[in-house]
N, CA, C and O atoms as a Maestro MAE file, in Angstrom:
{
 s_m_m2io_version
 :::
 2.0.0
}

f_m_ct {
 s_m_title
 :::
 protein
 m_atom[312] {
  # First column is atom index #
  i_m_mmod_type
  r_m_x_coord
  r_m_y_coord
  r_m_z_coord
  i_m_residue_number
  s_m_chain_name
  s_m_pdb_residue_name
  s_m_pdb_atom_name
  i_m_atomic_number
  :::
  1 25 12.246 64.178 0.592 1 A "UNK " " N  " 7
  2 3 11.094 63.460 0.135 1 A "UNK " " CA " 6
  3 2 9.875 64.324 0.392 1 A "UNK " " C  " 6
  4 15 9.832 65.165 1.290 1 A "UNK " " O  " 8
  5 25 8.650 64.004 -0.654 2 A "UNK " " N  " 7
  6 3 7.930 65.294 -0.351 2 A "UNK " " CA " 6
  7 2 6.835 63.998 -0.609 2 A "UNK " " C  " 6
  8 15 7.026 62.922 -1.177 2 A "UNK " " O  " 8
  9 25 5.487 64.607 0.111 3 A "UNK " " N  " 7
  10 3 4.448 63.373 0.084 3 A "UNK " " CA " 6
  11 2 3.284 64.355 0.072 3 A "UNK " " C  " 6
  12 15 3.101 64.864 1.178 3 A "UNK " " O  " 8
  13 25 2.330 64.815 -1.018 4 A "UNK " " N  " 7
  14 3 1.215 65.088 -0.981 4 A "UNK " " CA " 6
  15 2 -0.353 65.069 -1.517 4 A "UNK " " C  " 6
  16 15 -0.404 65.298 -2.725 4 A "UNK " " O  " 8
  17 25 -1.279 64.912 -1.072 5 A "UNK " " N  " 7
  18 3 -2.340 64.142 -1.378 5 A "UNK " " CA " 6
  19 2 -2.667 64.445 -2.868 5 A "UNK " " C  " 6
  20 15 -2.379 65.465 -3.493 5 A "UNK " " O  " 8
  21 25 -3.281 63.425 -3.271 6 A "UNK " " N  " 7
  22 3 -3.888 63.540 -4.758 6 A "UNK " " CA " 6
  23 2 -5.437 63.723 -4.576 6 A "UNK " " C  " 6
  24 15 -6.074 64.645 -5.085 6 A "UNK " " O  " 8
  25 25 -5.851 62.945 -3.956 7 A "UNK " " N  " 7
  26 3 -7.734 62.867 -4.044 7 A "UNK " " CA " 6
  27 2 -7.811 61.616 -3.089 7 A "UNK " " C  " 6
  28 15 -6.973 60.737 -2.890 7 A "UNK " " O  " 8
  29 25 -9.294 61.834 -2.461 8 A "UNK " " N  " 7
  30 3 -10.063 60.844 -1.200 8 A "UNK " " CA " 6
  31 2 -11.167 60.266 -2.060 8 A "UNK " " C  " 6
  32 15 -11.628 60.712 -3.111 8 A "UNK " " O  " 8
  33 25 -11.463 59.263 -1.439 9 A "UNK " " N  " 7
  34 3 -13.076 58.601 -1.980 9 A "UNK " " CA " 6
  35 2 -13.511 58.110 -0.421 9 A "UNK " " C  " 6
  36 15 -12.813 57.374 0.276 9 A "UNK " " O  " 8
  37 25 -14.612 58.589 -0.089 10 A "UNK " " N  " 7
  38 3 -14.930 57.931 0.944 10 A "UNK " " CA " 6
  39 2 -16.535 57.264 0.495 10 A "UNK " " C  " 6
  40 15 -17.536 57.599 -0.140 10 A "UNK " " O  " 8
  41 25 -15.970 56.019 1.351 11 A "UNK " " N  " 7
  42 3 -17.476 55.096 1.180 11 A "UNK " " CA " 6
  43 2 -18.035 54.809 2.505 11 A "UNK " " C  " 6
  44 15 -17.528 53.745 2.860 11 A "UNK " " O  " 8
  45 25 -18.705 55.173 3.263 12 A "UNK " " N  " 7
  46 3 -19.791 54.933 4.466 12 A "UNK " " CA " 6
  47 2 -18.373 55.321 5.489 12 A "UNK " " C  " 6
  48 15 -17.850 56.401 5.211 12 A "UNK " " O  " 8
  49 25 -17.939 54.781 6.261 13 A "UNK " " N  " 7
  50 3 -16.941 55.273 7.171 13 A "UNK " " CA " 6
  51 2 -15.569 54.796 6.863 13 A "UNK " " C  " 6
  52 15 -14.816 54.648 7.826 13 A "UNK " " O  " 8
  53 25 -15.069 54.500 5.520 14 A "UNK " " N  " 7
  54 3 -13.961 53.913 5.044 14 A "UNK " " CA " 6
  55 2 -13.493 55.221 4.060 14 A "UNK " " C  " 6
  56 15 -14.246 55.983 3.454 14 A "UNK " " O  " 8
  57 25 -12.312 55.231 4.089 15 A "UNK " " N  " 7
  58 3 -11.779 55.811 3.212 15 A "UNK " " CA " 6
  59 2 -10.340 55.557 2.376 15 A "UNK " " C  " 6
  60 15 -9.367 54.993 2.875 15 A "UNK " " O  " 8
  61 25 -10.397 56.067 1.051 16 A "UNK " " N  " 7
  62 3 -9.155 55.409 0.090 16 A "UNK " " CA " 6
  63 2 -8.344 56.957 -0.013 16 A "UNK " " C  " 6
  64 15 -8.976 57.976 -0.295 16 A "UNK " " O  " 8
  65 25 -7.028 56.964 0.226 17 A "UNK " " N  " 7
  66 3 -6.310 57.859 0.170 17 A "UNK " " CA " 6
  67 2 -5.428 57.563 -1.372 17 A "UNK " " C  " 6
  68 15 -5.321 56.393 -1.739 17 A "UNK " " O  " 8
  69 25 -4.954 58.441 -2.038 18 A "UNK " " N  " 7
  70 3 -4.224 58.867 -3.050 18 A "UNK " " CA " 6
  71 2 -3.112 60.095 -2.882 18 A "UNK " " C  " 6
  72 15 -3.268 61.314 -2.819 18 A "UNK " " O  " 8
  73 25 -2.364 59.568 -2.853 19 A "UNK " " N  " 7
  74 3 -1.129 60.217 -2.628 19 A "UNK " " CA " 6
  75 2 0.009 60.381 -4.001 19 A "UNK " " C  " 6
  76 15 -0.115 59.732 -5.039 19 A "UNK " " O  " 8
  77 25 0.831 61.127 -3.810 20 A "UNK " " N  " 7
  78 3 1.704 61.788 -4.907 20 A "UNK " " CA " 6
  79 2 2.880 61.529 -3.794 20 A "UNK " " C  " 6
  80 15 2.604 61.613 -2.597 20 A "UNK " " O  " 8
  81 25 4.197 61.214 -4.239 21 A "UNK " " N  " 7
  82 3 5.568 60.831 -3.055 21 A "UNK " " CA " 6
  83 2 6.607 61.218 -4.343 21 A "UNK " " C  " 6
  84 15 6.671 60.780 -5.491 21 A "UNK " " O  " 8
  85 25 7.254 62.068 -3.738 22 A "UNK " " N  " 7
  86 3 8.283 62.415 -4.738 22 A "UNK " " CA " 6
  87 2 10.111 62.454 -3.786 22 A "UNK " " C  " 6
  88 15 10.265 63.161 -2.790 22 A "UNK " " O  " 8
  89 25 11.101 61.698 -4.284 23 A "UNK " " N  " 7
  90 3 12.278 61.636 -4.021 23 A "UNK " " CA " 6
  91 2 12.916 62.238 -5.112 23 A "UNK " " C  " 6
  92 15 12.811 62.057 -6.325 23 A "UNK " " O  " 8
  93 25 13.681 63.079 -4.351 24 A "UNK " " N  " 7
  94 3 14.483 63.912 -5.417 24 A "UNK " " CA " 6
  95 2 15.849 63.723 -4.558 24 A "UNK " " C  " 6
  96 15 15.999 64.020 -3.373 24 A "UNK " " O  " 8
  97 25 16.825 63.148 -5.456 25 A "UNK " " N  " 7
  98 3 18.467 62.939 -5.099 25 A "UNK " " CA " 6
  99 2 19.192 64.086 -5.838 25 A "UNK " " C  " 6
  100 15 18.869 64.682 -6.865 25 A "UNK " " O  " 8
  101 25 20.673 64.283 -4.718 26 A "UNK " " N  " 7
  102 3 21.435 65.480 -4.817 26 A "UNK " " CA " 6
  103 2 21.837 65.555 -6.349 26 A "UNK " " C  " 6
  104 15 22.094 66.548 -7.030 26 A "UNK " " O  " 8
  105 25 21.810 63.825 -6.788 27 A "UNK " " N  " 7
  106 3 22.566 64.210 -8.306 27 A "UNK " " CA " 6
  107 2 21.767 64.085 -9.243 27 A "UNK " " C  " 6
  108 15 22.230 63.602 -10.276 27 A "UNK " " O  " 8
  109 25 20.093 64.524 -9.215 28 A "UNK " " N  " 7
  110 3 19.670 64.915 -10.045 28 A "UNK " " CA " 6
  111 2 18.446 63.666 -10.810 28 A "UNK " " C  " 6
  112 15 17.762 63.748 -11.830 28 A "UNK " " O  " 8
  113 25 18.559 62.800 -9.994 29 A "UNK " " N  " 7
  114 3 17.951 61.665 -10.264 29 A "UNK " " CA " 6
  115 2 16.292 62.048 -9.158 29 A "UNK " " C  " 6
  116 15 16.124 62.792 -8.192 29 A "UNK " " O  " 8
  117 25 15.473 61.240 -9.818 30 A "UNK " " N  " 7
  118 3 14.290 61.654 -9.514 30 A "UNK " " CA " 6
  119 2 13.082 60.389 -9.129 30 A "UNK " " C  " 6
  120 15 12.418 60.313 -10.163 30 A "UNK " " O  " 8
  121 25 12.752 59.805 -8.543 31 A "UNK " " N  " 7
  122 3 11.626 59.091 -8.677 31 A "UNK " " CA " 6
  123 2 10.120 60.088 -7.862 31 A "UNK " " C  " 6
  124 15 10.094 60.900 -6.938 31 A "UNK " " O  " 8
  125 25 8.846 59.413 -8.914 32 A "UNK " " N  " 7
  126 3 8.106 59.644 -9.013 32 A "UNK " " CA " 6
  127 2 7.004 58.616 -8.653 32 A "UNK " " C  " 6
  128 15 6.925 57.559 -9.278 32 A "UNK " " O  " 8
  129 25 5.829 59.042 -7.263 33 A "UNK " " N  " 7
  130 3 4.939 57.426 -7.558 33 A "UNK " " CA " 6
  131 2 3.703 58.247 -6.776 33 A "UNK " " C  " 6
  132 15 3.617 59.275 -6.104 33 A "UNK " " O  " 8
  133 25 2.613 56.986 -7.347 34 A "UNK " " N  " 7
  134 3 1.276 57.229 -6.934 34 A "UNK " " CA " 6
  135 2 0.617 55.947 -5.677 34 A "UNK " " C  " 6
  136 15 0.383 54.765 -5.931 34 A "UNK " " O  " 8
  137 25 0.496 56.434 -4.745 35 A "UNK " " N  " 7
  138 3 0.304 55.465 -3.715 35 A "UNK " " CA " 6
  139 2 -0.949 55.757 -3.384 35 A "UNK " " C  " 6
  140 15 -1.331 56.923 -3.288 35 A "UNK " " O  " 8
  141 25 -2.053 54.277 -3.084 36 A "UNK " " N  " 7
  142 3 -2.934 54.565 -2.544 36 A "UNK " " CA " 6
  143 2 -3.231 54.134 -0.566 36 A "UNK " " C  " 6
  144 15 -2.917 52.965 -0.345 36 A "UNK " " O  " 8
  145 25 -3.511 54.550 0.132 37 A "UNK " " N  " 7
  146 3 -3.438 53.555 1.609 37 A "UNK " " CA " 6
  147 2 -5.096 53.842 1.752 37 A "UNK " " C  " 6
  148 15 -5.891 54.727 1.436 37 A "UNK " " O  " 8
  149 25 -5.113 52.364 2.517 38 A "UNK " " N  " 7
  150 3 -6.647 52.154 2.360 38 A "UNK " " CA " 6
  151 2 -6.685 50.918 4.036 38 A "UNK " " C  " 6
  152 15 -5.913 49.976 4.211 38 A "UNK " " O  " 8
  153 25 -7.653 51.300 4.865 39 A "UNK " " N  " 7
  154 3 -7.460 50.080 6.058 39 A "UNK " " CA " 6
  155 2 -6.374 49.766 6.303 39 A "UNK " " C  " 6
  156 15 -6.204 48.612 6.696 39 A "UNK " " O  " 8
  157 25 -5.388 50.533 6.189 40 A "UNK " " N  " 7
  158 3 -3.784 50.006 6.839 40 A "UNK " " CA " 6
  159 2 -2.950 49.512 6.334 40 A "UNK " " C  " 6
  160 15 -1.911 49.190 6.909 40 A "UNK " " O  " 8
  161 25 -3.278 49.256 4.686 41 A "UNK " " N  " 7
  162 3 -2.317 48.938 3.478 41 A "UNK " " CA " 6
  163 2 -1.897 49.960 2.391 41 A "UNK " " C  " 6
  164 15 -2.664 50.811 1.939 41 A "UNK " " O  " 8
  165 25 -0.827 49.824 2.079 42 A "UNK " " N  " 7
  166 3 -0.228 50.815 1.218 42 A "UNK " " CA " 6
  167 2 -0.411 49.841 -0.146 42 A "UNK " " C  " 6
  168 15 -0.211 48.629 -0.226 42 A "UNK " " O  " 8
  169 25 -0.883 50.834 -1.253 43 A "UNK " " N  " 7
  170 3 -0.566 50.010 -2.591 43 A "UNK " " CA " 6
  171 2 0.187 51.191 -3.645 43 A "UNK " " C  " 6
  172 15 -0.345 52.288 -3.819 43 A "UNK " " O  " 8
  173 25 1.345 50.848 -4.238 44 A "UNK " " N  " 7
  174 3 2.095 51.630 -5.107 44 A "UNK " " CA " 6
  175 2 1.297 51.539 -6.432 44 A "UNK " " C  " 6
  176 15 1.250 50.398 -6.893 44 A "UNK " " O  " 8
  177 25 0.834 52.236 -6.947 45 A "UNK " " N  " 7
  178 3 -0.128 52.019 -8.220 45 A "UNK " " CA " 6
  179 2 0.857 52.581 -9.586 45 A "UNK " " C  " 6
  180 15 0.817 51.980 -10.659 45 A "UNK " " O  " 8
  181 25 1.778 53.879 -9.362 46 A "UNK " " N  " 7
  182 3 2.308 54.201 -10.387 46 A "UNK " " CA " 6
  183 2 3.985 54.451 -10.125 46 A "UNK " " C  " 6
  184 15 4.084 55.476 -9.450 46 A "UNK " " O  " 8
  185 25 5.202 53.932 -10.392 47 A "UNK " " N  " 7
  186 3 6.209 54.419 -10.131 47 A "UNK " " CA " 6
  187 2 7.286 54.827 -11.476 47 A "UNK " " C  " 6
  188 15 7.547 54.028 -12.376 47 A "UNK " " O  " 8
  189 25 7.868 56.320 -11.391 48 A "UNK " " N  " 7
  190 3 8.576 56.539 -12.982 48 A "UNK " " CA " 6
  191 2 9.355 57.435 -12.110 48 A "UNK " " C  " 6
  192 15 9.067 58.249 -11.233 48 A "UNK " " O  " 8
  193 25 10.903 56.826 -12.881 49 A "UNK " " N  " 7
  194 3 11.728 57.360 -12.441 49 A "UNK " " CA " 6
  195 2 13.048 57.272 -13.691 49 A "UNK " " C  " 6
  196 15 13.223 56.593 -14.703 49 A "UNK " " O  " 8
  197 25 13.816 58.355 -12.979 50 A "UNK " " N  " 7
  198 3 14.911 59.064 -14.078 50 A "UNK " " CA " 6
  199 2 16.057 59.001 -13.175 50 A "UNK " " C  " 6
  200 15 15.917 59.617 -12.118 50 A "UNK " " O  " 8
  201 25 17.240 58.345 -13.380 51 A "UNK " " N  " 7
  202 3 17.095 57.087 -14.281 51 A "UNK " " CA " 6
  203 2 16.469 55.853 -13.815 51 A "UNK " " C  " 6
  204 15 16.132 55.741 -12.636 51 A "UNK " " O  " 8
  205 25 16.281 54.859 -14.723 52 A "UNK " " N  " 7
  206 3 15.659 53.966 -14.219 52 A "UNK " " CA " 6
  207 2 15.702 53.328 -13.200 52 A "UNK " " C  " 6
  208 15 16.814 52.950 -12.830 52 A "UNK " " O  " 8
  209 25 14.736 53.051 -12.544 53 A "UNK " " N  " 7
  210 3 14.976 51.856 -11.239 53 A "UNK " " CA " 6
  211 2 15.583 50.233 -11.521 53 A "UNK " " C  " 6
  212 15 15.254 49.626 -12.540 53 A "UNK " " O  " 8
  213 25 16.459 49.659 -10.534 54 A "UNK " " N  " 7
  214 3 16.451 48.426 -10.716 54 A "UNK " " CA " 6
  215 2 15.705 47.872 -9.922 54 A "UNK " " C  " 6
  216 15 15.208 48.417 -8.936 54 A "UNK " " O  " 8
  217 25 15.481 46.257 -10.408 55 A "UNK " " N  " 7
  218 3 14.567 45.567 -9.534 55 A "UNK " " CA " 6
  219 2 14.910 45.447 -8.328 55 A "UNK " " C  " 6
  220 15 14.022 45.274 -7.493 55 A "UNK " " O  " 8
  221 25 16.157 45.500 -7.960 56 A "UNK " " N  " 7
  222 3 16.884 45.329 -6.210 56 A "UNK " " CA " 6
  223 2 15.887 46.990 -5.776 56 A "UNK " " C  " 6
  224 15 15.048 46.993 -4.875 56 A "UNK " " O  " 8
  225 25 16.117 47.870 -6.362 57 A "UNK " " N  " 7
  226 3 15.649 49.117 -5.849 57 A "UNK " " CA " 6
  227 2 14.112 49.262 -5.325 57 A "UNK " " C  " 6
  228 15 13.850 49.712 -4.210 57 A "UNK " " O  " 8
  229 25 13.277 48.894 -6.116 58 A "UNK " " N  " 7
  230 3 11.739 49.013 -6.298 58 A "UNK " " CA " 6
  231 2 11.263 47.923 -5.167 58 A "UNK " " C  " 6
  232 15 10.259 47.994 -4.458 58 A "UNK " " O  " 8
  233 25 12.348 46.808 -5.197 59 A "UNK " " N  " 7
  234 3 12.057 46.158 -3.717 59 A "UNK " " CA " 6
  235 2 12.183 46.473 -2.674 59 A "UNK " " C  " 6
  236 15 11.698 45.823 -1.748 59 A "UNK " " O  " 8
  237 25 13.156 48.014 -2.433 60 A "UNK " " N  " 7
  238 3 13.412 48.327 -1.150 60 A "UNK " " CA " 6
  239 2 12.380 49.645 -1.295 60 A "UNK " " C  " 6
  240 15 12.348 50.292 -0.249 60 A "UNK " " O  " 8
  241 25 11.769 50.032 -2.064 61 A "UNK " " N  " 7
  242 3 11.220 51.259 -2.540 61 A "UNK " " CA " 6
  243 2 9.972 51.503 -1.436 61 A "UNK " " C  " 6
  244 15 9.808 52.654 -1.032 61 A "UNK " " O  " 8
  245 25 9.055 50.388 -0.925 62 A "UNK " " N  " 7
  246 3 8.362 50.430 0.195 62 A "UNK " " CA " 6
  247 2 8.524 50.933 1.312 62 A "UNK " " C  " 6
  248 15 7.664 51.565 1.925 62 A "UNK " " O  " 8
  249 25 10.189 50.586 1.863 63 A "UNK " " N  " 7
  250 3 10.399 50.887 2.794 63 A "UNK " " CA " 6
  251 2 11.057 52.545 2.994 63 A "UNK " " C  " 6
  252 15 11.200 53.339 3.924 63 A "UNK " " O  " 8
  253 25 11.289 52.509 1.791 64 A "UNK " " N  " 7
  254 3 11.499 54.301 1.840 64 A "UNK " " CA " 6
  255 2 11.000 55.593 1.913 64 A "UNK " " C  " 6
  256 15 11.448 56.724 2.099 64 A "UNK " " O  " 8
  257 25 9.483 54.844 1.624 65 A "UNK " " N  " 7
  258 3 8.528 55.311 1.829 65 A "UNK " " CA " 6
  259 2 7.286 55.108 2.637 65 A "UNK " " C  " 6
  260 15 6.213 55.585 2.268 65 A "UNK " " O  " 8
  261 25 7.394 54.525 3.552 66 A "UNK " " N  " 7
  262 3 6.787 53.910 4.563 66 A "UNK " " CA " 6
  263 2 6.008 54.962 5.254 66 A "UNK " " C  " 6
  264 15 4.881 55.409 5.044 66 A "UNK " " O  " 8
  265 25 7.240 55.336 6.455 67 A "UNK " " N  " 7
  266 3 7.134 56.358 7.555 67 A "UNK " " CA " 6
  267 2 6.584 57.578 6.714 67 A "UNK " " C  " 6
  268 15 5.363 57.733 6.724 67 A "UNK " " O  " 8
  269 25 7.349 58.445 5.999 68 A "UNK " " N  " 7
  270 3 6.713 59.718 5.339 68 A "UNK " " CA " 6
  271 2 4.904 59.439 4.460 68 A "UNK " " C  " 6
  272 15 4.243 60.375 4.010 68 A "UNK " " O  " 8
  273 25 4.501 58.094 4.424 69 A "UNK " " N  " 7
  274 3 2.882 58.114 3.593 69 A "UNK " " CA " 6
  275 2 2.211 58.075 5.087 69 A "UNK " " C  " 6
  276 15 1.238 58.811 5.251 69 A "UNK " " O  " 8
  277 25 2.621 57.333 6.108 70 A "UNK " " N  " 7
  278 3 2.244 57.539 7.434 70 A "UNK " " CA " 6
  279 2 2.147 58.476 7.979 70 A "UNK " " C  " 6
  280 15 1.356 58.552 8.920 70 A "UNK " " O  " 8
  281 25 2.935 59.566 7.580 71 A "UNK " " N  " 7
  282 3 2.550 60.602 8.581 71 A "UNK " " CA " 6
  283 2 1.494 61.649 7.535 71 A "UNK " " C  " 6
  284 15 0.557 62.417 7.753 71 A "UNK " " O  " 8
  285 25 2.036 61.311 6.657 72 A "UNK " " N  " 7
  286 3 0.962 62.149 6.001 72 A "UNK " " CA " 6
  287 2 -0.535 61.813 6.134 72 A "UNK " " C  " 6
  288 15 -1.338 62.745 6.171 72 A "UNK " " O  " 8
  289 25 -1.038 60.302 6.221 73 A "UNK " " N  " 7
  290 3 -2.224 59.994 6.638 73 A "UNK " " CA " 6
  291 2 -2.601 60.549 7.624 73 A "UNK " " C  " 6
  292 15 -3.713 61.076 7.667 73 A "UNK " " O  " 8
  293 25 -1.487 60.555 8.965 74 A "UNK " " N  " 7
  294 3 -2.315 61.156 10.157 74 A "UNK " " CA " 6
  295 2 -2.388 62.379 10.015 74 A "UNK " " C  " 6
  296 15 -2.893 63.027 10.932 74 A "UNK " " O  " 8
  297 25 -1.888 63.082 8.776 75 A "UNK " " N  " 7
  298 3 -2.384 64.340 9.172 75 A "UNK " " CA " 6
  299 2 -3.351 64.817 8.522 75 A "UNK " " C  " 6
  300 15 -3.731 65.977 8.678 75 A "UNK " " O  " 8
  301 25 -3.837 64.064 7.776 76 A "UNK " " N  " 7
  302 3 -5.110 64.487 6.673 76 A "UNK " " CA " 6
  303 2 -6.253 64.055 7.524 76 A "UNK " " C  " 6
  304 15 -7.399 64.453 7.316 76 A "UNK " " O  " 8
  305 25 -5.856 63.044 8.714 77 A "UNK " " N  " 7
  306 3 -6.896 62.413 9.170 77 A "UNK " " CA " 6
  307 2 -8.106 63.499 10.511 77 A "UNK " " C  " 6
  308 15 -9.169 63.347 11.113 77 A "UNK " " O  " 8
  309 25 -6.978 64.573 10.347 78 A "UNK " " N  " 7
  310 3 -7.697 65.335 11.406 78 A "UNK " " CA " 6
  311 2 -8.871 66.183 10.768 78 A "UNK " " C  " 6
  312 15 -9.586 66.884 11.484 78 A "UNK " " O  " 8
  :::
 }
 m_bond[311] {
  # First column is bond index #
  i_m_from
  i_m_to
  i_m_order
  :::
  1 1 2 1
  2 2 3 1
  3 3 4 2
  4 3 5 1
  5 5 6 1
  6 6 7 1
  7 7 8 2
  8 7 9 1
  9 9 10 1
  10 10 11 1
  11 11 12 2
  12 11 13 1
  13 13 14 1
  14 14 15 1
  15 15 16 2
  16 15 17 1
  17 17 18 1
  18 18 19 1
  19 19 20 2
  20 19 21 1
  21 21 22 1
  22 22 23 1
  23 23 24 2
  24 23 25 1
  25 25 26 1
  26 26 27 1
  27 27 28 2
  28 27 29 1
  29 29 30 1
  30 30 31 1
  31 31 32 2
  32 31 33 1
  33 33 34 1
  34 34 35 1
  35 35 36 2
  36 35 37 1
  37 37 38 1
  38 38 39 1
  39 39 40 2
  40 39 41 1
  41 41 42 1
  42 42 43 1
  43 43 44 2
  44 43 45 1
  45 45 46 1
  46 46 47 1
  47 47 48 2
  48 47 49 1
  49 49 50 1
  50 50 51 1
  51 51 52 2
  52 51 53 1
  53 53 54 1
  54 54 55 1
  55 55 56 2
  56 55 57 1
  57 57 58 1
  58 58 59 1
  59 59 60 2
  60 59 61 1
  61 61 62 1
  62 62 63 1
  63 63 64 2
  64 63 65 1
  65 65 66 1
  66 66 67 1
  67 67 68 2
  68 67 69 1
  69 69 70 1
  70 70 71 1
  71 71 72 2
  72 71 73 1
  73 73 74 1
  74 74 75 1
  75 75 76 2
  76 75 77 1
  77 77 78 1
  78 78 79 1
  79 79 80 2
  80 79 81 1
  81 81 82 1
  82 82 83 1
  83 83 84 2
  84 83 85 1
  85 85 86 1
  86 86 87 1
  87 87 88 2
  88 87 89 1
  89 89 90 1
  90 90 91 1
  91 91 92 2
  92 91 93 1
  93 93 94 1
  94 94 95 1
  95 95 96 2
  96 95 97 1
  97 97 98 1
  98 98 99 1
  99 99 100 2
  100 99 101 1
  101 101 102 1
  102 102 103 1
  103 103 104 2
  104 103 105 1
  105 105 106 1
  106 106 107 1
  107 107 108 2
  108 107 109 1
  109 109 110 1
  110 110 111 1
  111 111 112 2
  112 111 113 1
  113 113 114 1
  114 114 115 1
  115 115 116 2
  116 115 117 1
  117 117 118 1
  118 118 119 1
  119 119 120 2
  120 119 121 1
  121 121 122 1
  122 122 123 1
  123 123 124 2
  124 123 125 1
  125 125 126 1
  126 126 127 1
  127 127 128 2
  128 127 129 1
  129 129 130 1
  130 130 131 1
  131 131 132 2
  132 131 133 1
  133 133 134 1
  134 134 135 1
  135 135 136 2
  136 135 137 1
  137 137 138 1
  138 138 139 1
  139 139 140 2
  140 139 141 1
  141 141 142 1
  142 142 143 1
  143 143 144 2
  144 143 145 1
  145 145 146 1
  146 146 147 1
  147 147 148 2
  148 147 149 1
  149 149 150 1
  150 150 151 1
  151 151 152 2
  152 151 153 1
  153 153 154 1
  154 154 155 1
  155 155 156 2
  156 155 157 1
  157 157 158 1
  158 158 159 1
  159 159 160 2
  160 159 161 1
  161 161 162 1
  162 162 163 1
  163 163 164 2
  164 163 165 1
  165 165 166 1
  166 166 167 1
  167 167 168 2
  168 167 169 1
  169 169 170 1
  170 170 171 1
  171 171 172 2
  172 171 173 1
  173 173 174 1
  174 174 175 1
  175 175 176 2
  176 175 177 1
  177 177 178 1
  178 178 179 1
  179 179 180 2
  180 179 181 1
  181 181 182 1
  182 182 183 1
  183 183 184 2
  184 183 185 1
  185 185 186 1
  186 186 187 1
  187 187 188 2
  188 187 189 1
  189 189 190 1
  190 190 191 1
  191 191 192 2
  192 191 193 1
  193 193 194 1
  194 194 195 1
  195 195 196 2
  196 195 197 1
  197 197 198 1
  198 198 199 1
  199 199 200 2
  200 199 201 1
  201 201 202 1
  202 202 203 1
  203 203 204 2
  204 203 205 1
  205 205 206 1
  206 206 207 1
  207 207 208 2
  208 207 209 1
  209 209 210 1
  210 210 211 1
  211 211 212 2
  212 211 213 1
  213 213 214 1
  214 214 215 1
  215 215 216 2
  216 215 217 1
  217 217 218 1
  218 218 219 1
  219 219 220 2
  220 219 221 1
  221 221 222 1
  222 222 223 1
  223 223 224 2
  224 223 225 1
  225 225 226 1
  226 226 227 1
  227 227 228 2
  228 227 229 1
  229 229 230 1
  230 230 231 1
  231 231 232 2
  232 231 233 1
  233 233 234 1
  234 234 235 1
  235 235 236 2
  236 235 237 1
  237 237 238 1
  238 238 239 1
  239 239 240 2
  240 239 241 1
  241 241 242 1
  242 242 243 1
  243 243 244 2
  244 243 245 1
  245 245 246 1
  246 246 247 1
  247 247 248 2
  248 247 249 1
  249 249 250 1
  250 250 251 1
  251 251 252 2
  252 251 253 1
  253 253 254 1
  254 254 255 1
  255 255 256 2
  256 255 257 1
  257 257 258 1
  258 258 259 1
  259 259 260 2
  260 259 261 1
  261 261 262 1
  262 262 263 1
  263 263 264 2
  264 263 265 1
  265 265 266 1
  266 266 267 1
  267 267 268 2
  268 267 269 1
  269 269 270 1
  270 270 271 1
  271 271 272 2
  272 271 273 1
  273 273 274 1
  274 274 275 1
  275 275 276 2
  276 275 277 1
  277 277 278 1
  278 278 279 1
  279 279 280 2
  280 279 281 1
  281 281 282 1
  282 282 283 1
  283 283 284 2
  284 283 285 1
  285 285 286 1
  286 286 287 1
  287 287 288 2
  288 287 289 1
  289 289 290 1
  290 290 291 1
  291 291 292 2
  292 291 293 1
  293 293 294 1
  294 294 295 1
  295 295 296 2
  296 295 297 1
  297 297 298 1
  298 298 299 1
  299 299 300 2
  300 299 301 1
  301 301 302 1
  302 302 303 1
  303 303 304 2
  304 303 305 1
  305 305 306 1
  306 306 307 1
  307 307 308 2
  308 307 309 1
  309 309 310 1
  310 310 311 1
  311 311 312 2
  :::
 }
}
């Protein structure tokens, strides 16, 4: 899994992160998404993937990506 920033907006001492998260599987299958985290919430804004996702999937899709948008925050945060 690879997680790296897209673009910041900062407003007075708040800031909106944009992120790029890419899963790439051994057999060639791919998802693709645009996450924003903002005050301690994650929001998935864009997800495309080959082959398609099912809805059971995209529900667990948060949690697969949890820990790796987390660490990437703390490290942009320095």
């Amino acid at each position: 899994m690879s997680v790296w920033p897209a673009w910041e907006v900062r407003e007075g001492d708040r800031a909106t992160r944009w992120l790029h998260v890419r899963l790439a599987f051994g057999d060639g299958a791919r998802i693709d998404a645009l996450a924003t985290v903002s005050e301690g919430w994650v929001c998935v804004e864009d997800v495309r993937a080959q082959p398609a996702l099912a809805l059971e999937d995209l529900a667990v899709f948060a949690d697969w990506i949890e820990g790796p948008l987390a660490r990437a925050c703390e490290a942009g945060a320095g």
